[in-house]
Backbone as numpy.savetxt, mean C-alpha at the origin, in Angstrom:
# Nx Ny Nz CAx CAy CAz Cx Cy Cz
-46.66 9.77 33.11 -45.56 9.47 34.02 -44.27 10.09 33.50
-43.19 10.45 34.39 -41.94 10.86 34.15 -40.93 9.89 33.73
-40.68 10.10 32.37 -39.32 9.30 31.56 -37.93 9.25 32.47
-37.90 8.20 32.77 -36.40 8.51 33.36 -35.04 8.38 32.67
-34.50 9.43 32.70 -33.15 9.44 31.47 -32.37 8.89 31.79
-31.72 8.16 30.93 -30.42 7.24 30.50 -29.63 7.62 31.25
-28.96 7.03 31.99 -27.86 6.60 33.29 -26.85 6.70 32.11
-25.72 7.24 32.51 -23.99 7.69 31.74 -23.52 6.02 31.61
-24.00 4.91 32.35 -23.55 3.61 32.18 -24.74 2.81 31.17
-26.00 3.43 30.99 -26.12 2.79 30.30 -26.27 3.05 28.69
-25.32 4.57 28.83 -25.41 5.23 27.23 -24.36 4.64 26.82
-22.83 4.52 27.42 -22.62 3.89 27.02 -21.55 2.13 27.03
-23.11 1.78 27.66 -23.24 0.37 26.92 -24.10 0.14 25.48
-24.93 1.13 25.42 -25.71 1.41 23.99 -24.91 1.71 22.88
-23.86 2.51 23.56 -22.49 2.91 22.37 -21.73 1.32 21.92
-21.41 0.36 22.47 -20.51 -0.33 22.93 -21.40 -1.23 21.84
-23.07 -1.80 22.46 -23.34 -2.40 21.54 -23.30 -1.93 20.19
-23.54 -1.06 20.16 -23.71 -0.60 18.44 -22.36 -0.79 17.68
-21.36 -0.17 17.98 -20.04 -0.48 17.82 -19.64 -2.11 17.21
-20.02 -2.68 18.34 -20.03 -4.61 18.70 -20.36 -4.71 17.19
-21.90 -4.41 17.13 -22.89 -5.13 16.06 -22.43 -4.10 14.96
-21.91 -3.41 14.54 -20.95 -2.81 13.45 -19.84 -3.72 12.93
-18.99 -4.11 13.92 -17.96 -4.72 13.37 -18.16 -6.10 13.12
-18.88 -6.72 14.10 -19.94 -8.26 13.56 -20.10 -8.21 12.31
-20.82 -7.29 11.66 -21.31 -6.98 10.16 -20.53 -6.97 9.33
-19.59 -6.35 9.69 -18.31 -6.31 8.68 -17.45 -7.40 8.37
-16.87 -7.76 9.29 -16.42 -9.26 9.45 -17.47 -10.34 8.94
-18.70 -10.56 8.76 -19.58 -11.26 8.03 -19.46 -10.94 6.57
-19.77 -9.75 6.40 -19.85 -9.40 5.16 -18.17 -9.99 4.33
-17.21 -9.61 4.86 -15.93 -9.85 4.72 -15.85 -11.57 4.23
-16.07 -12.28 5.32 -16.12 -13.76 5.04 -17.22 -14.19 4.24
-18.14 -13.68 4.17 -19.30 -14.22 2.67 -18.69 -13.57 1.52
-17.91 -12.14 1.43 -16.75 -11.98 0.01 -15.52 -13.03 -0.01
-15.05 -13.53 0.65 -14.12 -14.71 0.73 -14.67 -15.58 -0.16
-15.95 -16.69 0.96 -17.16 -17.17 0.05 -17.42 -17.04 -1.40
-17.64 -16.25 -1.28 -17.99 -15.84 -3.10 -16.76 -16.09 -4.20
-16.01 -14.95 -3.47 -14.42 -15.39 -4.10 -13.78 -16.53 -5.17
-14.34 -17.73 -4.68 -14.10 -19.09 -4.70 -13.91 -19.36 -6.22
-14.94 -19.04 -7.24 -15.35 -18.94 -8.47 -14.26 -18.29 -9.13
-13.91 -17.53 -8.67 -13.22 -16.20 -9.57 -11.34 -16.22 -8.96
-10.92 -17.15 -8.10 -9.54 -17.12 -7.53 -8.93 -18.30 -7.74
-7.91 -18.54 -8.27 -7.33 -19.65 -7.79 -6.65 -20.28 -6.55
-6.88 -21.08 -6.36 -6.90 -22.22 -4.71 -5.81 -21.59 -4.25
-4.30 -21.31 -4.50 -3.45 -20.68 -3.34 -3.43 -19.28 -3.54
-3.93 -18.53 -4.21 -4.44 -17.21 -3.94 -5.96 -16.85 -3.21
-6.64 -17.85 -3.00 -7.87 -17.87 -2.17 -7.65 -18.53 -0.88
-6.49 -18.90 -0.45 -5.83 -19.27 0.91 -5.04 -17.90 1.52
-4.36 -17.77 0.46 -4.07 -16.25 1.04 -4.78 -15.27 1.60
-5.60 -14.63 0.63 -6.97 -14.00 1.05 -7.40 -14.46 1.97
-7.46 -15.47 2.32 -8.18 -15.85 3.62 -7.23 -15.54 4.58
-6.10 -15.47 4.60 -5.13 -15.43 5.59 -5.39 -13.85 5.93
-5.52 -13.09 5.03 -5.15 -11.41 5.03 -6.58 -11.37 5.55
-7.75 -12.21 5.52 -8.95 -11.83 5.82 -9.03 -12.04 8.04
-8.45 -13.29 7.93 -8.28 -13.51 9.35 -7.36 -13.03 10.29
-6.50 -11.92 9.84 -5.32 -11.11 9.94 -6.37 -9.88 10.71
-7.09 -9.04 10.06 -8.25 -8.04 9.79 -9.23 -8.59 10.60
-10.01 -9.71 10.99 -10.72 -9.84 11.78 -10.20 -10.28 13.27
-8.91 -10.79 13.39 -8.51 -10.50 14.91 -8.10 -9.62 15.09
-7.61 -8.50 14.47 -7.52 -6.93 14.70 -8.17 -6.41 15.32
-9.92 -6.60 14.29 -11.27 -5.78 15.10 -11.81 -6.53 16.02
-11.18 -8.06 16.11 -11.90 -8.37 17.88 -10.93 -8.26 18.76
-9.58 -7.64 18.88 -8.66 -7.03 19.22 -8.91 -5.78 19.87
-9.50 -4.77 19.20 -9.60 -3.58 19.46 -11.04 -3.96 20.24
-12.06 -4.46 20.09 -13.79 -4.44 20.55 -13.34 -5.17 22.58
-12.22 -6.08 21.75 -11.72 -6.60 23.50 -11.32 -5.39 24.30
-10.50 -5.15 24.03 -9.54 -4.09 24.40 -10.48 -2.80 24.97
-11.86 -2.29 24.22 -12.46 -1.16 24.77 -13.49 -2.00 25.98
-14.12 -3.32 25.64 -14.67 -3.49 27.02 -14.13 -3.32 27.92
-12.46 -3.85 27.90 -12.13 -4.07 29.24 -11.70 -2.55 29.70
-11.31 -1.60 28.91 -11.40 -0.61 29.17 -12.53 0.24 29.96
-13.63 -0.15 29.54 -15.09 0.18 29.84 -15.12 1.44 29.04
-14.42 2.24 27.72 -15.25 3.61 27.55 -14.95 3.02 25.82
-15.39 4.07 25.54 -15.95 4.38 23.68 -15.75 5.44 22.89
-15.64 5.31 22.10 -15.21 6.42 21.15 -15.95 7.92 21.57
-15.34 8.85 21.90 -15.84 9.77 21.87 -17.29 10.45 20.51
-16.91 10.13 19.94 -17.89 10.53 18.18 -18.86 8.98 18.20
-18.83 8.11 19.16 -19.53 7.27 18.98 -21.07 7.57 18.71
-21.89 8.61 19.50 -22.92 9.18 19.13 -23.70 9.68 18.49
-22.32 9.88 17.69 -22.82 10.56 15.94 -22.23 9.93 14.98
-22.08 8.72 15.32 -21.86 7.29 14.27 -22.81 7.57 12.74
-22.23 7.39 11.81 -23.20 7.74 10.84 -24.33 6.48 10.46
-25.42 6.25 9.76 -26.23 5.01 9.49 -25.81 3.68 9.80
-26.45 3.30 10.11 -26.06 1.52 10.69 -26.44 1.02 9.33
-26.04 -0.20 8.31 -26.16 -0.40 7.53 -26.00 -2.48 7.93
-27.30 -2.82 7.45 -27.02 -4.34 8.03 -26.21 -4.72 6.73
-26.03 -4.34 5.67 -25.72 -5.03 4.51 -23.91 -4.50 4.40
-23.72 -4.12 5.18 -21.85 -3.19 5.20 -22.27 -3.04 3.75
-22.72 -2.12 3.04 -22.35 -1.62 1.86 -22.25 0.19 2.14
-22.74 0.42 3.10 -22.86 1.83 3.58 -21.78 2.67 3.36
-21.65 3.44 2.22 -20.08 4.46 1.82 -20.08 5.26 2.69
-21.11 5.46 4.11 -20.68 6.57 5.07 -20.32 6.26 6.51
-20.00 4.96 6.37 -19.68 3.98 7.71 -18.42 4.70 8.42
-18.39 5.27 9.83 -17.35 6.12 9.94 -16.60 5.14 10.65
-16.55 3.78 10.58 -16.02 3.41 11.45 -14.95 2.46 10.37
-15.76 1.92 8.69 -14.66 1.54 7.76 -13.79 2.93 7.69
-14.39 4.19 7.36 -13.69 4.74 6.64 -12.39 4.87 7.45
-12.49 5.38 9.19 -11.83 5.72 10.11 -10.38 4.67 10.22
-11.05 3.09 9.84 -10.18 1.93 9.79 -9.21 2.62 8.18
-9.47 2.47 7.23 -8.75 3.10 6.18 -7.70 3.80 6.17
-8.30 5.07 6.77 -7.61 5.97 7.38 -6.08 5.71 7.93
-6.27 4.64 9.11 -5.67 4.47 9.85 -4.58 3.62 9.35
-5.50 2.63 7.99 -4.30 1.92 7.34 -2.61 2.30 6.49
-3.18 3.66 5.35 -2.91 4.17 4.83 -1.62 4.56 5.87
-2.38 5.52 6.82 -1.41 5.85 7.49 -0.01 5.09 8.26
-0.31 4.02 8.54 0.39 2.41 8.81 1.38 2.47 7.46
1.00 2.30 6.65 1.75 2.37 4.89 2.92 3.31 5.26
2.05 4.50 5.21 2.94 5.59 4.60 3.98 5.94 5.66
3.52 5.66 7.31 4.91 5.57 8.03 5.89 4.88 7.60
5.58 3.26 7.52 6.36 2.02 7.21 6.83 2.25 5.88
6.80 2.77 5.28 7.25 3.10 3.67 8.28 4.21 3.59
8.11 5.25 4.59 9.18 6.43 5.08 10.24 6.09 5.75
10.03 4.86 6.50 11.10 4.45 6.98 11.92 3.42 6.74
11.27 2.62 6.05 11.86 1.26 5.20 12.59 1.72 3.69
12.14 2.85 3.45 11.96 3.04 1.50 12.48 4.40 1.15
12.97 4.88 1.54 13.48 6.51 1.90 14.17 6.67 0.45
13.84 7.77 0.02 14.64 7.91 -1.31 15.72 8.01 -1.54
16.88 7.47 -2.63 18.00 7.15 -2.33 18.98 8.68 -1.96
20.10 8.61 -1.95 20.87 10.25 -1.67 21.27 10.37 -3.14
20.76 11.40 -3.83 20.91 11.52 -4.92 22.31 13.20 -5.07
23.29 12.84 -5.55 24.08 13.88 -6.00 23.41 14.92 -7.13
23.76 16.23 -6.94 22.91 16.35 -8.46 23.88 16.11 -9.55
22.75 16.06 -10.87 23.06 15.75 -11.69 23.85 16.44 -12.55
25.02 16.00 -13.27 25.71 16.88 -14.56 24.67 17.27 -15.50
24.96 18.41 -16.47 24.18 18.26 -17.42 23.98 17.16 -18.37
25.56 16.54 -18.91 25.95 15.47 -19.62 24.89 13.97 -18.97
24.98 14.59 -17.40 24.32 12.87 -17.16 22.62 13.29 -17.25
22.41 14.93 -17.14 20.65 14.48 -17.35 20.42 14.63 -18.48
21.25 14.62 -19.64 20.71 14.70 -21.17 20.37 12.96 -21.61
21.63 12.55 -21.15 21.67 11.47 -21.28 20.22 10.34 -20.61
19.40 10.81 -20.10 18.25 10.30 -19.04 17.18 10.18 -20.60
17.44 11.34 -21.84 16.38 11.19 -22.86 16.67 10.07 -24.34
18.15 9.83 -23.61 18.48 8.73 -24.89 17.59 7.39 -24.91
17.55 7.08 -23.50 16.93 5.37 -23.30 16.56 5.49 -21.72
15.69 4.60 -21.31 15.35 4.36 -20.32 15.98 3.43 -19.07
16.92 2.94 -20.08 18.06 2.18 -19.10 19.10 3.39 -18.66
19.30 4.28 -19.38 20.17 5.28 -18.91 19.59 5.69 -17.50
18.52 6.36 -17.66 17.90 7.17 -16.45 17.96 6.25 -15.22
17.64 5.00 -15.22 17.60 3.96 -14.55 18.48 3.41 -13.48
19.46 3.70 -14.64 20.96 3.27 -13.75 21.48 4.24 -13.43
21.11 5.44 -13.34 21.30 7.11 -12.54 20.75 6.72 -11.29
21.04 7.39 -10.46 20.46 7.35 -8.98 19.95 8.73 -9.04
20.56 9.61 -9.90 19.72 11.04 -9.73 18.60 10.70 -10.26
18.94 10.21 -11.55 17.89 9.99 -12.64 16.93 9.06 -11.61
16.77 8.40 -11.06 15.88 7.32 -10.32 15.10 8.39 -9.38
15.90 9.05 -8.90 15.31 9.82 -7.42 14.19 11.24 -8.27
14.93 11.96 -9.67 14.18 13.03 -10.30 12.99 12.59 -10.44
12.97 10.89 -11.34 11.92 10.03 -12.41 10.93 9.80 -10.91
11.31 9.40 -9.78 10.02 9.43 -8.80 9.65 10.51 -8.06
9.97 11.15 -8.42 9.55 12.52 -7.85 8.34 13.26 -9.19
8.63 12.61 -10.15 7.71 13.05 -11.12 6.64 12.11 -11.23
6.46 10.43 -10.60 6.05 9.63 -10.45 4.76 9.82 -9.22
5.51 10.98 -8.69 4.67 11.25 -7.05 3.42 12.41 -7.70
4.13 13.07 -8.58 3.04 13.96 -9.10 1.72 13.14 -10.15
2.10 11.60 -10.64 1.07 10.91 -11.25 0.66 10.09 -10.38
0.60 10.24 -9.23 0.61 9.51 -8.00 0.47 7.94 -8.40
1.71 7.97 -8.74 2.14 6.22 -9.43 3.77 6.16 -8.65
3.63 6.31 -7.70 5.11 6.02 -7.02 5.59 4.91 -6.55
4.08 4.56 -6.23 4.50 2.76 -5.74 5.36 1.70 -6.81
5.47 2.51 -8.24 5.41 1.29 -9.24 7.03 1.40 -8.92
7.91 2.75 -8.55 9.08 2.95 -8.27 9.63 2.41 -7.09
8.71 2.63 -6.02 9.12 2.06 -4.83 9.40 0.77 -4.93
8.53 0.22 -5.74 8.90 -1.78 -5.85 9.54 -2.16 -6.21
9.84 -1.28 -7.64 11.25 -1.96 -8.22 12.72 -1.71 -7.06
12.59 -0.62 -6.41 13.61 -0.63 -5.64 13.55 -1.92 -4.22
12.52 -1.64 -4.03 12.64 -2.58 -2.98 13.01 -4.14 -3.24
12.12 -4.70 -4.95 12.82 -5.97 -5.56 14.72 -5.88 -5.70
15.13 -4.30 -5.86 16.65 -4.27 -6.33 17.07 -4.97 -4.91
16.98 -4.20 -3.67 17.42 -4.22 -2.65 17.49 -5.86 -1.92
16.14 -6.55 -2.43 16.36 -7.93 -2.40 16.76 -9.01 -2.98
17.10 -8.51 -4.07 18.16 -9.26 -4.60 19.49 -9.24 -4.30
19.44 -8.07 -3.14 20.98 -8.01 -3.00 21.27 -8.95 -1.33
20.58 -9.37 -0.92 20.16 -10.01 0.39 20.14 -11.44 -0.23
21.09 -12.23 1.08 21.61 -13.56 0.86 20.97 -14.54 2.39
20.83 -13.39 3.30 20.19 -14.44 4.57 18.85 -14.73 4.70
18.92 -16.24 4.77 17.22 -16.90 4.48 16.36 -16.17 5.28
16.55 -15.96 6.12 15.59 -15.36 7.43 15.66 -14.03 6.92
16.05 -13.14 6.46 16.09 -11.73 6.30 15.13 -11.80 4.71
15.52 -12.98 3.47 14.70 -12.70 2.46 13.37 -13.21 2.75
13.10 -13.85 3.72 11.56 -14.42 3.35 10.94 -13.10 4.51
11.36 -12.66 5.31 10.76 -11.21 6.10 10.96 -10.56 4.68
11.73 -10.12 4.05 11.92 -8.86 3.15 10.50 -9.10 2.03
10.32 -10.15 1.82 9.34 -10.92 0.80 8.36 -10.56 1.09
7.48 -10.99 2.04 6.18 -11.24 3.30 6.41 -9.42 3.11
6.88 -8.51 3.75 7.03 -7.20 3.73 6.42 -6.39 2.19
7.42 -7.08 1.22 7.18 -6.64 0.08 5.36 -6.91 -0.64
5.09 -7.97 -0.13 4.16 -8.92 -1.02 2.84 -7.68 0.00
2.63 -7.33 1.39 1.74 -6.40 2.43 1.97 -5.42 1.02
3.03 -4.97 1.16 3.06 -3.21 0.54 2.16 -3.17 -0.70
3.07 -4.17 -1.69 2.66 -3.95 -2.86 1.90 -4.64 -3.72
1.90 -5.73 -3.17 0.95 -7.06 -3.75 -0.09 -7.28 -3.49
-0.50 -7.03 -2.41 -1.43 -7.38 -2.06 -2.84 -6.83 -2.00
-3.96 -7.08 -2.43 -5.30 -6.53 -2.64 -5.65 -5.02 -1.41
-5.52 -5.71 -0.97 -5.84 -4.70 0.43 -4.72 -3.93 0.62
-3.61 -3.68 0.07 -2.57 -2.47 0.04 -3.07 -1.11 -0.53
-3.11 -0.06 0.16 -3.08 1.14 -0.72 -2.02 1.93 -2.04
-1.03 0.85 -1.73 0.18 0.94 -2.46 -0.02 -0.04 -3.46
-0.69 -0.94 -3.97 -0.63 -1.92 -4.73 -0.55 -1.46 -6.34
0.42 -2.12 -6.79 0.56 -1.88 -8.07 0.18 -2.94 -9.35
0.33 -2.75 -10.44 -0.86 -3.19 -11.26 -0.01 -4.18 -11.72
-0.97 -5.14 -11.92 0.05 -6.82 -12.31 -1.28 -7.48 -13.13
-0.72 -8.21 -13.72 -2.04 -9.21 -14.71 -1.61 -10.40 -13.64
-2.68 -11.41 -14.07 -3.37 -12.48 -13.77 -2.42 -13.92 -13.49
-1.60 -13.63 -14.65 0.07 -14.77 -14.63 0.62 -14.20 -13.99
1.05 -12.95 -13.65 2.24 -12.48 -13.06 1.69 -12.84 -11.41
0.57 -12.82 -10.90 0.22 -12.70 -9.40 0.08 -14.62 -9.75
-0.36 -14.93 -10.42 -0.36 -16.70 -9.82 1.03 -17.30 -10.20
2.61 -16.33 -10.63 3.33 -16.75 -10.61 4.13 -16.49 -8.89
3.28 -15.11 -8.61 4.01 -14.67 -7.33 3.41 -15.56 -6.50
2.34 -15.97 -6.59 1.73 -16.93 -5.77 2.50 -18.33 -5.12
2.45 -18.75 -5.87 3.72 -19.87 -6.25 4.90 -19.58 -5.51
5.47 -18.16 -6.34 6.90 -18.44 -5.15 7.08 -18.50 -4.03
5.84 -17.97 -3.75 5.34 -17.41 -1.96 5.37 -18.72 -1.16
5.52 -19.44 -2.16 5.78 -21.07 -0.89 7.03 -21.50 -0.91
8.09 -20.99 -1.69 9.21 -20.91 -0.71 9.57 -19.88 -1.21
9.70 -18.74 -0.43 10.42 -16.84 -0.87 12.04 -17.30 -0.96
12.29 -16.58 -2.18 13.42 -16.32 -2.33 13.79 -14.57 -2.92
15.29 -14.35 -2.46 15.57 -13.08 -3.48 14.96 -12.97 -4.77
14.19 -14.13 -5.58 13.80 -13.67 -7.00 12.35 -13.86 -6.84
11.78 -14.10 -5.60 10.46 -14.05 -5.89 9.59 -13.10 -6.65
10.10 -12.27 -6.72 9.08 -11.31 -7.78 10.17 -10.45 -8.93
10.56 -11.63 -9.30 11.26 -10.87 -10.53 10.42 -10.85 -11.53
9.41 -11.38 -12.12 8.50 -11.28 -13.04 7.73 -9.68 -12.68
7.26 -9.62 -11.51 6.46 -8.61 -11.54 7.20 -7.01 -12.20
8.93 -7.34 -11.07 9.91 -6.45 -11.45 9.84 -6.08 -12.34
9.73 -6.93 -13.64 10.06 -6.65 -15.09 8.77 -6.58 -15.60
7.67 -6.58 -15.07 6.66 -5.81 -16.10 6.14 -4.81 -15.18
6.66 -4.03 -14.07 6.30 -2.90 -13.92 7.59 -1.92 -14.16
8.58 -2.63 -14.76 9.78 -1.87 -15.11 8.86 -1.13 -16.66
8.68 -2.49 -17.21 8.24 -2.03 -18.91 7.07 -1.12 -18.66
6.22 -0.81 -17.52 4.98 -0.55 -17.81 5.74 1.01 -17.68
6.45 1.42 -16.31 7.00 2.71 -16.10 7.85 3.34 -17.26
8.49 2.61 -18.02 8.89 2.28 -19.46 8.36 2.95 -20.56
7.39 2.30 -21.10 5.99 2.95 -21.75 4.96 3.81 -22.08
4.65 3.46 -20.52 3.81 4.64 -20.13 4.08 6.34 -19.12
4.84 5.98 -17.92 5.54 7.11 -17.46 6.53 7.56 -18.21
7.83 7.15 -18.67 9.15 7.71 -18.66 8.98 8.89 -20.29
7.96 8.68 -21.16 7.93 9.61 -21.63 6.70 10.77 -21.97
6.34 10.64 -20.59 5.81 11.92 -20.14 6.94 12.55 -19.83
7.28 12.07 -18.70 8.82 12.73 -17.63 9.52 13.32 -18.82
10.19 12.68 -19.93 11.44 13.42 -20.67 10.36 14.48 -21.77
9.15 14.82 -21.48 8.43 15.53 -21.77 7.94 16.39 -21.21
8.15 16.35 -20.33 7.65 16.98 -18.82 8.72 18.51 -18.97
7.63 19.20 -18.42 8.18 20.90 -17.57 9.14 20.77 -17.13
8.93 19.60 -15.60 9.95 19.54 -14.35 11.16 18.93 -15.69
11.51 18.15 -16.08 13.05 17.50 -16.92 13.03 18.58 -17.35
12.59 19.50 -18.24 13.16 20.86 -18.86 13.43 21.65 -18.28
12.66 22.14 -16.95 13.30 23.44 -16.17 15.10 22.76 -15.25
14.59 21.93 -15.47 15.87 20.88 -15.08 17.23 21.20 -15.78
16.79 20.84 -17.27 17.97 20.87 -17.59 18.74 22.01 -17.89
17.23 23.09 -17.93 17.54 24.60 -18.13 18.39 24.94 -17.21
18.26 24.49 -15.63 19.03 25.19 -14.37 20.47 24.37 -14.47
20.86 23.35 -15.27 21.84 23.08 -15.29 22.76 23.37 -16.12
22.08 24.06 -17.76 22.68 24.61 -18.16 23.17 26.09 -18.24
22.58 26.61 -17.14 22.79 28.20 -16.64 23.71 28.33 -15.47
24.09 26.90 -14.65 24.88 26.73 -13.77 26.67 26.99 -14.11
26.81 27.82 -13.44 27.86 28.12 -12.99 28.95 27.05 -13.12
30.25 26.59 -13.85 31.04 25.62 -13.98 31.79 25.36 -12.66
31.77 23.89 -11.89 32.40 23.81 -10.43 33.48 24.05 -10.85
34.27 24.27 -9.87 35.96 24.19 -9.91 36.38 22.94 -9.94
C-alpha cells in the first residue's frame, strides 16, 4: 500500500511536541538539581536558588505558550540535535541556543548600565605613579579605565565591573533605587547562573546572603574588598608588568609637552 506523507500540520505538531518534551526535561532535571542541592547549601541560599530556578522555568513555559498560540516553530527545529531524556546532552541546541541568548542579555545590560568611565589621558607623572601601589592606580580614573582594559584581555573584567558598580552604590541614598541597584548587582555578579560571576568564598556569599534581606548601599562591601585584594594580588602585577603599561608609558614619554 501507498504511505501517505505527513500533512505540513502535522510536521509541525511533531516539531512542537518534541520541543514541549525538551523543555519538560529540562525544567525536571533543573528542580531534581535544586533537590539535591539541599545537602550542600545553606537554607537562605537554597531559597534563592529556588527563586532564580522558578524565574527560568516561567520563562520556558512563557516562550512554549507563546509558540502554540502562535501555531509555528523554530525554523532549525528539524535538525534539533539528540533528544537526551537525562538533559545531560552537551549538544542540546536548544540549552545551548538559551545560553547564547543569556550572555547576550548580560552583555547588552552591562553596556548600558556599566560603560567605562571618561578617562582623560594620563600624565606621565600620574602613570608612573600607577607602579608605586595599587591604591594609586585605583584612585586614577585613567588608571581604572587602562587596569580594565588589561583585565578584558584576562577576560577577568567582571571583577572590575563590580567594584565599580559596589562604588556607585554606595553613593545612592534612595531606598527604592538601592534595593533595585542591589537585586541588579547580586543577577550580574553574584549569582550562580551569571556569566559575569565573580569568585567569592563560602563566608563572603552567606554574608551577602544575609544582607539580601534587607539591601542596603553596603550590602556587598565584603565581597568589594576581597575582590579588590584578589585584583590586588593577582592581576595588578601582571598589568605593571605588562607590554600594554610599558608601551604606555613609552608613548608618554615621547609625547610632545602640551602648552
Amino acid at each position: 500500500m501507498r504511505r501517505e506523507k505527513p500533512t505540513g500540520s502535522s510536521q509541525a505538531k511533531a516539531q512542537t511536541d518534541v520541543i514541549e518534551a525538551k523543555i519538560t526535561c529540562i525544567l525536571a532535571f533543573m528542580v531534581t538539581h535544586v533537590v539535591i542541592s539541599v545537602q550542600f547549601m545553606g537554607s537562605e541560599r537554597l531559597e534563592m536558588r529556588k527563586k532564580q530556578m522558578q524565574v527560568h522555568q516561567e520563562a520556558a513555559a512563557s516562550v512554549l505558550q507563546a509558540r502554540h498560540r502562535m501555531g509555528n516553530t523554530p525554523t532549525n527545529a528539524s535538525n534539533a540535535c539528540c533528544f537526551c531524556w537525562c538533559c545531560c546532552c552537551s549538544c542540546s541546541c536548544l540549552t545551548v541556543r538559551s545560553e547564547d541568548e543569556a550572555v547576550q542579555r548580560f552583555e547588552h545590560r552591562t553596556d548600558v548600565t556599566n560603560n567605562c568611565e571618561e578617562s582623560p589621558k594620563p600624565t606621565l607623572e600620574e602613570a608612573c605613579s600607577w607602579s608605586v601601589s595599587f591604591e594609586k592606580l585605583m584612585k586614577s580614573a585613567s588608571g581604572r579605565y587602562c587596569f580594565r582594559q588589561f583585565l578584558r584581555t584576562e577576560f577577568s573584567e567582571e571583577n572590575m565591573m563590580f567594584w565599580l558598580a559596589c562604588e556607585e552604590l554606595k553613593k545612592e541614598t534612595n531606598k527604592t533605587v538601592v534595593e533595585g541597584k542591589v537585586r541588579q548587582i547580586y543577577e550580574d555578579f553574584i549569582s550562580i547562573l551569571s556569566p559575569k560571576e565573580v569568585s567569592l568564598d563560602s563566608r563572603v556569599r552567606e554574608v551577602i546572603n544575609r544582607n539580601m534581606l534587607e539591601p542596603t548601599s553596603h550590602t556587598f562591601e565584603d565581597a568589594q574588598q576581597q575582590i579588590y585584594t584578589l585584583m590586588q594580588r593577582d592581576s595588578y602585577p601582571r598589568f605593571i608588568n605588562s607590554t600594554a603599561y610599558t608601551e604606555l608609558l613609552k608613548s608618554l614619554e615621547e609625547a610632545p609637552p602640551q602648552p
